[in-house]
SEDOSE-825235 format. One line per 8 residues: number of its first residue (from 1); for each residue z, x, y of N, C-alpha, C. Coordinates in nm, 2 decimals, always signed. Last residue first. Layout:
<recs>
NUM> Z,X,Y,Z,X,Y,Z,X,Y | ...;
</recs>
This chain:
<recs>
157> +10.80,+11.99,+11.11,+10.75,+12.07,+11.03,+10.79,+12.18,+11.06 | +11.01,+11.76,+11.29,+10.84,+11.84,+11.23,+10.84,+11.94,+11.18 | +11.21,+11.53,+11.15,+11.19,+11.63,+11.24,+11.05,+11.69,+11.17 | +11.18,+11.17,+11.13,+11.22,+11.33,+11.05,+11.16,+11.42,+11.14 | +11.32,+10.93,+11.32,+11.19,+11.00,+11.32,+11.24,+11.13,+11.22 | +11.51,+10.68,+11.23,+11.53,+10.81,+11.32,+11.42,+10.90,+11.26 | +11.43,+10.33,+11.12,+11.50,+10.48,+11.08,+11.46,+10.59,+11.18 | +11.49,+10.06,+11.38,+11.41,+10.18,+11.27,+11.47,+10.34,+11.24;
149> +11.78,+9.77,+11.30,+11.69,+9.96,+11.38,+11.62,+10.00,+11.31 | +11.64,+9.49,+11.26,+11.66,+9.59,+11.29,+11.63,+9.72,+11.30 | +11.70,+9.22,+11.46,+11.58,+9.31,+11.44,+11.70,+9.43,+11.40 | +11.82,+8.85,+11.37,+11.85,+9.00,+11.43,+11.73,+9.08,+11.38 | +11.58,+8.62,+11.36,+11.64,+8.70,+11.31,+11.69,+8.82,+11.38 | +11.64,+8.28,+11.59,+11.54,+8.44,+11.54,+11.64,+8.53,+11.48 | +11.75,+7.99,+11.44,+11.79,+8.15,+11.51,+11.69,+8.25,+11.48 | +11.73,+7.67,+11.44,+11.66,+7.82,+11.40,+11.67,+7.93,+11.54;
141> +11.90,+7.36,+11.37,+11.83,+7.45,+11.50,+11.78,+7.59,+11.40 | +11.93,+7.03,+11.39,+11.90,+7.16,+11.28,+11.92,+7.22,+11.42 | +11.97,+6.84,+11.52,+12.09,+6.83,+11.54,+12.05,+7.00,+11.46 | +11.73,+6.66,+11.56,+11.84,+6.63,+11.43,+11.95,+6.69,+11.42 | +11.63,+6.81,+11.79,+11.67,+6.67,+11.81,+11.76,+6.62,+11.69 | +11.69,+7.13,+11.74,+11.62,+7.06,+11.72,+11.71,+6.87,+11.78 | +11.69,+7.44,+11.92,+11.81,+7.37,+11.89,+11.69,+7.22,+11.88 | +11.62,+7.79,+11.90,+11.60,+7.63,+11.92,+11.68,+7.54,+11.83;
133> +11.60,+8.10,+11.98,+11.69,+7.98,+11.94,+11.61,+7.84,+11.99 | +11.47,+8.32,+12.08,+11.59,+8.37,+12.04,+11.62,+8.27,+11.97 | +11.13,+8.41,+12.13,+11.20,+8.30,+12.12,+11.34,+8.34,+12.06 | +11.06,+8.69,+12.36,+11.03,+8.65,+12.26,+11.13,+8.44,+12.29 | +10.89,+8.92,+12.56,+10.91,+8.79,+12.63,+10.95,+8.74,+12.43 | +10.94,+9.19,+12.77,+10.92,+9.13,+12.65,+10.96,+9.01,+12.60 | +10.85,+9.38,+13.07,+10.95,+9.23,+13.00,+10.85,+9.20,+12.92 | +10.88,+9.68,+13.18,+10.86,+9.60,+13.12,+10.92,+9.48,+13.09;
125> +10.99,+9.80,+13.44,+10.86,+9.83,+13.42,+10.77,+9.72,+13.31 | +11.20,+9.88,+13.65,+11.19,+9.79,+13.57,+11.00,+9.80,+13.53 | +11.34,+10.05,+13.83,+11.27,+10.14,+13.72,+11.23,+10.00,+13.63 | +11.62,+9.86,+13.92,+11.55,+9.99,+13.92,+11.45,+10.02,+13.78 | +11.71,+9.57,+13.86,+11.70,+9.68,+13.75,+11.57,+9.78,+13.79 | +11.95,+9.35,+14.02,+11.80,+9.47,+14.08,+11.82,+9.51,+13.89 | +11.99,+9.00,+14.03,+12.05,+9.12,+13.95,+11.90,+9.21,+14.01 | +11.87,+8.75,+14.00,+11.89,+8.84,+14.16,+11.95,+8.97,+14.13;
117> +11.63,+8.55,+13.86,+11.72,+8.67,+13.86,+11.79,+8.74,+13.98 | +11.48,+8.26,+13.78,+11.52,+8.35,+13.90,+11.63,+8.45,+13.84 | +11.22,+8.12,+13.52,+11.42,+8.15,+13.61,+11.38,+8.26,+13.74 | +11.04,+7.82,+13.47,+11.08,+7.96,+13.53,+11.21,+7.96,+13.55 | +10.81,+7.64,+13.35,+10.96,+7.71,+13.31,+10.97,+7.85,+13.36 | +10.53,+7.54,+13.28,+10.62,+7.58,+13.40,+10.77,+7.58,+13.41 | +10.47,+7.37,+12.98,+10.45,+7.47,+13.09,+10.53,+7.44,+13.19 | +10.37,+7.30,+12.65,+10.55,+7.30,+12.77,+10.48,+7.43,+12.88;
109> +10.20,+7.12,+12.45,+10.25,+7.25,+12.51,+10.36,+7.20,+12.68 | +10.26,+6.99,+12.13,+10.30,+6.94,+12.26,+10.32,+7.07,+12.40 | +10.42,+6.99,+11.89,+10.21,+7.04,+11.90,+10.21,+7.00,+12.06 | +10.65,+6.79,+11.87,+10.60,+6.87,+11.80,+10.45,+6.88,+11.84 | +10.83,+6.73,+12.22,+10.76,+6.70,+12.09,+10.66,+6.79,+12.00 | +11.13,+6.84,+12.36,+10.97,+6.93,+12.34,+10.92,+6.86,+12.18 | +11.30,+6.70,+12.61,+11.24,+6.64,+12.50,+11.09,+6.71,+12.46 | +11.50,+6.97,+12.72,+11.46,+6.89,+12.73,+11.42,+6.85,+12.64;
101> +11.54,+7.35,+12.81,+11.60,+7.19,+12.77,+11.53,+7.07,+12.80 | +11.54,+7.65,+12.81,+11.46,+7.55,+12.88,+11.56,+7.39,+12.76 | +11.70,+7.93,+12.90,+11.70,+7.83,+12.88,+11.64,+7.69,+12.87 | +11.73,+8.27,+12.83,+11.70,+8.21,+12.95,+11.68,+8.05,+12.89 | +11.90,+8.61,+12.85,+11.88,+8.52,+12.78,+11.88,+8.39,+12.88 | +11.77,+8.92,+12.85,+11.81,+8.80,+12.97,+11.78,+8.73,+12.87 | +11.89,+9.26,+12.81,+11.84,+9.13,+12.74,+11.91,+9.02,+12.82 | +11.80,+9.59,+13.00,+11.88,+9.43,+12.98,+11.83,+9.34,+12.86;
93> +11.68,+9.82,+12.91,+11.79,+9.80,+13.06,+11.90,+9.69,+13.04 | +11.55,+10.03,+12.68,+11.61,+9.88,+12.70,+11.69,+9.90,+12.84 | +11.30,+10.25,+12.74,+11.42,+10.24,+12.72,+11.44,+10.09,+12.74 | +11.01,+10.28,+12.82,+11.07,+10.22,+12.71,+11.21,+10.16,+12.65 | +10.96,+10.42,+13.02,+11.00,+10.50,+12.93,+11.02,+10.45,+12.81 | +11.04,+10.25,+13.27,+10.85,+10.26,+13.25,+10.84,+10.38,+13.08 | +11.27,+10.02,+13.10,+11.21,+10.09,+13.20,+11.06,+10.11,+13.15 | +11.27,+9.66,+12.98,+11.23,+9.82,+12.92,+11.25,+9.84,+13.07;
85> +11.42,+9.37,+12.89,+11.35,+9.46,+13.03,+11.38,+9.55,+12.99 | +11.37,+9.07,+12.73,+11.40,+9.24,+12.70,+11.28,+9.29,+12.81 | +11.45,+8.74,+12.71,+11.34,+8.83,+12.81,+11.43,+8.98,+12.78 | +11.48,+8.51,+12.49,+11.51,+8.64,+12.55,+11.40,+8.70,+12.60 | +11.51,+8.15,+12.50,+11.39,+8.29,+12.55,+11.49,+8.42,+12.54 | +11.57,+7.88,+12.36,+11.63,+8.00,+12.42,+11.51,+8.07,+12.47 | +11.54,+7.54,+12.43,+11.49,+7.68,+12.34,+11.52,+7.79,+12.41 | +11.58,+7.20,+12.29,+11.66,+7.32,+12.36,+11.57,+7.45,+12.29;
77> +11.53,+7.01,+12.19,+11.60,+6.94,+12.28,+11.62,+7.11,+12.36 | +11.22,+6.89,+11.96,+11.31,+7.03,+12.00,+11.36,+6.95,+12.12 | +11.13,+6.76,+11.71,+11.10,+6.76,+11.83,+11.22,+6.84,+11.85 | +10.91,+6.88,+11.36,+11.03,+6.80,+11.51,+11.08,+6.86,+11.62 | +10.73,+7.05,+11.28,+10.74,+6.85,+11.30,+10.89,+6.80,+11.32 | +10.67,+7.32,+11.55,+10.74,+7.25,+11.40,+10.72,+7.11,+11.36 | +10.59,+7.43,+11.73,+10.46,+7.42,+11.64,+10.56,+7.34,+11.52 | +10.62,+7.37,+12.05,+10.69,+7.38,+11.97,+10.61,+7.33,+11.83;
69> +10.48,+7.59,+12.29,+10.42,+7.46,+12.20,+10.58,+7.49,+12.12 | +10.55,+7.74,+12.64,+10.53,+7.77,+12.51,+10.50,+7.64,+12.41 | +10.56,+8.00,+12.92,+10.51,+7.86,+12.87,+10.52,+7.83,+12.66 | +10.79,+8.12,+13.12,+10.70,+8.12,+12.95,+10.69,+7.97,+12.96 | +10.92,+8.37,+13.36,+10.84,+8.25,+13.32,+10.86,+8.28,+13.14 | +11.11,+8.49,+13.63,+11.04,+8.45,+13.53,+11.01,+8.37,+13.49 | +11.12,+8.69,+13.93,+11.12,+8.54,+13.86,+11.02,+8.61,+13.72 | +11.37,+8.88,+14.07,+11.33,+8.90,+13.94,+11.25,+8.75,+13.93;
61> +11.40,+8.92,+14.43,+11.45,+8.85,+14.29,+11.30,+8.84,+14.22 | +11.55,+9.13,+14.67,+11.44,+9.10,+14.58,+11.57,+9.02,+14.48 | +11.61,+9.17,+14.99,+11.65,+9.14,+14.87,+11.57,+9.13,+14.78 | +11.66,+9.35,+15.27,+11.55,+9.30,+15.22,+11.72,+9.29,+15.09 | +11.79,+9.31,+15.64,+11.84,+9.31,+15.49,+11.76,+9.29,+15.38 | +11.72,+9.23,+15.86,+11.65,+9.32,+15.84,+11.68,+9.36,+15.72 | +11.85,+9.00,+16.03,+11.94,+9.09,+16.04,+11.83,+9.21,+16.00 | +11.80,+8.77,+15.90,+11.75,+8.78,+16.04,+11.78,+8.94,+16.07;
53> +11.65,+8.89,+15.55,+11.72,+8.79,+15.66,+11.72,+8.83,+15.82 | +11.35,+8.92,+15.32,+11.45,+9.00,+15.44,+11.53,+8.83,+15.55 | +11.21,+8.91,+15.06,+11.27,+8.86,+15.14,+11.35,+8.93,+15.21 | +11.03,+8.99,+14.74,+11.11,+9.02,+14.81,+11.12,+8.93,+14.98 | +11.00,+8.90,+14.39,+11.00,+8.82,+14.52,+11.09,+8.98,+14.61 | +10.80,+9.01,+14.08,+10.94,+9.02,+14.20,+10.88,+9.00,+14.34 | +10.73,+8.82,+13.75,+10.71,+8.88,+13.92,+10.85,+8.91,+14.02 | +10.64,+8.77,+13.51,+10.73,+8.83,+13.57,+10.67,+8.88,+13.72;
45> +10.56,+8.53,+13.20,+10.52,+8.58,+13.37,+10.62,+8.64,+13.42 | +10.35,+8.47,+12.89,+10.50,+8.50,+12.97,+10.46,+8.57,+13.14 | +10.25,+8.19,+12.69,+10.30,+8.29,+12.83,+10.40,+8.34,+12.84 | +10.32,+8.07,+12.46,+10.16,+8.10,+12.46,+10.17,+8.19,+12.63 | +10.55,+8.09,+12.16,+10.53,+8.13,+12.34,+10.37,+8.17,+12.38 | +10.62,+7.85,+11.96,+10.54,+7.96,+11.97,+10.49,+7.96,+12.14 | +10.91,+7.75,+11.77,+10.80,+7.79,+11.88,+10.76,+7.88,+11.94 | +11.00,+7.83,+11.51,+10.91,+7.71,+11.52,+10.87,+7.64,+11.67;
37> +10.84,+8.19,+11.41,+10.96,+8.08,+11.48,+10.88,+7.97,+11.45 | +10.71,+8.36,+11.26,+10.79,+8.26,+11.20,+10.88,+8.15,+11.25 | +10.53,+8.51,+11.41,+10.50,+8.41,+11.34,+10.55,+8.27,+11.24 | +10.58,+8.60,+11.70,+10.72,+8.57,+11.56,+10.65,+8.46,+11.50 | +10.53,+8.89,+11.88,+10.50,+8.78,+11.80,+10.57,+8.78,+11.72 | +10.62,+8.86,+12.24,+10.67,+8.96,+12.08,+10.59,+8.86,+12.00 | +10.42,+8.94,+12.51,+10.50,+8.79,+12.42,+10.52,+8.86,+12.30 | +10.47,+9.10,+12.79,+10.42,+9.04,+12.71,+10.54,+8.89,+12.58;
29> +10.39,+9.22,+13.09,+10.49,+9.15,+13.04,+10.38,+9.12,+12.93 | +10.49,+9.51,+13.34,+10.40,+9.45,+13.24,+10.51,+9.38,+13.14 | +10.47,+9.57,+13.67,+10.58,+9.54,+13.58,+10.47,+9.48,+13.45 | +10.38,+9.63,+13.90,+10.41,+9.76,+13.81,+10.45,+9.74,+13.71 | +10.32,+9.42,+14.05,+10.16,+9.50,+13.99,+10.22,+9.57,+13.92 | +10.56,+9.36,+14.14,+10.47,+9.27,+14.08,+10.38,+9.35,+14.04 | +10.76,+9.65,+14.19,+10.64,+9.54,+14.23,+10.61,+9.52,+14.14 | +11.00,+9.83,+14.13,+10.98,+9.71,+14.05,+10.89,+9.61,+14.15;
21> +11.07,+10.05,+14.29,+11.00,+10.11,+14.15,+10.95,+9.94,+14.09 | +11.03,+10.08,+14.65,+11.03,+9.99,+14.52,+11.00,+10.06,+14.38 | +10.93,+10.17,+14.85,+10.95,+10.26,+14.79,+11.05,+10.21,+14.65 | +10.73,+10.00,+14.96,+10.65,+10.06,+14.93,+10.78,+10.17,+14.77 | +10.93,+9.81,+15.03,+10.85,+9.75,+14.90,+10.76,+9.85,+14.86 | +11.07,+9.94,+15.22,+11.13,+9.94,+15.07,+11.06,+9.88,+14.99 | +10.86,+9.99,+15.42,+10.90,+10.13,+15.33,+10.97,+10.06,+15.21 | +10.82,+9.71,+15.46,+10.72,+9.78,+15.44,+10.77,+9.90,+15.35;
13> +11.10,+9.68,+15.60,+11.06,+9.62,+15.49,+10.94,+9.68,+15.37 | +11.08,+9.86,+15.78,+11.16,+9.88,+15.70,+11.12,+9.79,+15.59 | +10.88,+9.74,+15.93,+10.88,+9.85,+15.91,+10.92,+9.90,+15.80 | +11.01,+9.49,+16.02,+10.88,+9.50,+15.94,+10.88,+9.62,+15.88 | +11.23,+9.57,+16.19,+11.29,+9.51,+16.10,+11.13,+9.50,+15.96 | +11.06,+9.73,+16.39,+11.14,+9.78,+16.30,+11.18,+9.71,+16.16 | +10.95,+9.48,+16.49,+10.86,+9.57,+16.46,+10.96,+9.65,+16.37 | +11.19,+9.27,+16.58,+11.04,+9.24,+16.46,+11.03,+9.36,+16.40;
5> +11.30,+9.47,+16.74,+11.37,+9.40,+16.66,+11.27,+9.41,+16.53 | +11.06,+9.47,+16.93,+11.11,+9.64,+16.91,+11.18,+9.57,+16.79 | +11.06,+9.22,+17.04,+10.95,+9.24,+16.96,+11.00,+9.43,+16.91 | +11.29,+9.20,+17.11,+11.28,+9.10,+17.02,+11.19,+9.16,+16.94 | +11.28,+9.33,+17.39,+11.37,+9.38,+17.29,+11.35,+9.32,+17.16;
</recs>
């Protein structure tokens, strides 16, 4: 009866990663350029974890990444991320705002900074990886500029 348990409980797993819209291969991630922050994101990583409990329950979690240099002459204690998740259409789903903290010296690259998400976003296709905020050791800090909207397309001809 254990091995009938396994085999189903595999099964099922199999169907929902097949019938998944958000696998690791589907999802494309980049880095927004902001020539003007005073750090600059040299990665960004997105992959989805899935897991099943004894029972046959699959879960997925969202991980994220960014690696990034703080290019200013001083030292950073704090740097926001917004990660912006598009569907496969473009549409916006979420803005994940994500956190790294610590002593980031100037020209100094910063790797392995990941979050976990457990929130689902069906249809997840994209993460756009920028800098939202850093908070400097003097106590300064720099806010990325609000974007704004582009004018509404004129109709054709």
């Amino acid at each position: 009866m254990t091995k009938l348990v396994r085999a189903i409980a595999s099964l099922l797993a199999v169907m929902l990663c097949a019938l998944s819209p958000a696998t690791a291969g589907s999802i494309t991630e980049y880095v927004r350029p902001q020539p003007e922050a005073p750090v600059q994101i040299s990665s960004c990583g997105v992959g989805v974890q899935f897991s099943g409990n004894q029972w046959g329950a699959i879960t997925s979690t969202l991980n994220l990444g960014a690696d990034f240099t703080n290019t200013s002459s001083k030292g950073a204690i704090e740097v926001v991320f917004r990660m912006q998740l598009s569907n496969a259409l473009g549409d916006v789903m979420d803005n994940v705002l994500e956190q790294a903290t610590g002593q980031f010296a100037p020209n100094a690259p910063i790797k392995g900074n990941r979050w976990a998400q457990t929130d689902a976003w069906p249809g997840l296709g994209e993460v756009q990886c920028s800098v939202a905020r850093v908070l400097f050791s003097d106590g300064s800090d720099w806010t990325a500029p609000k974007s704004v909207p582009s004018a509404a397309p004129s109709p054709s001809p």
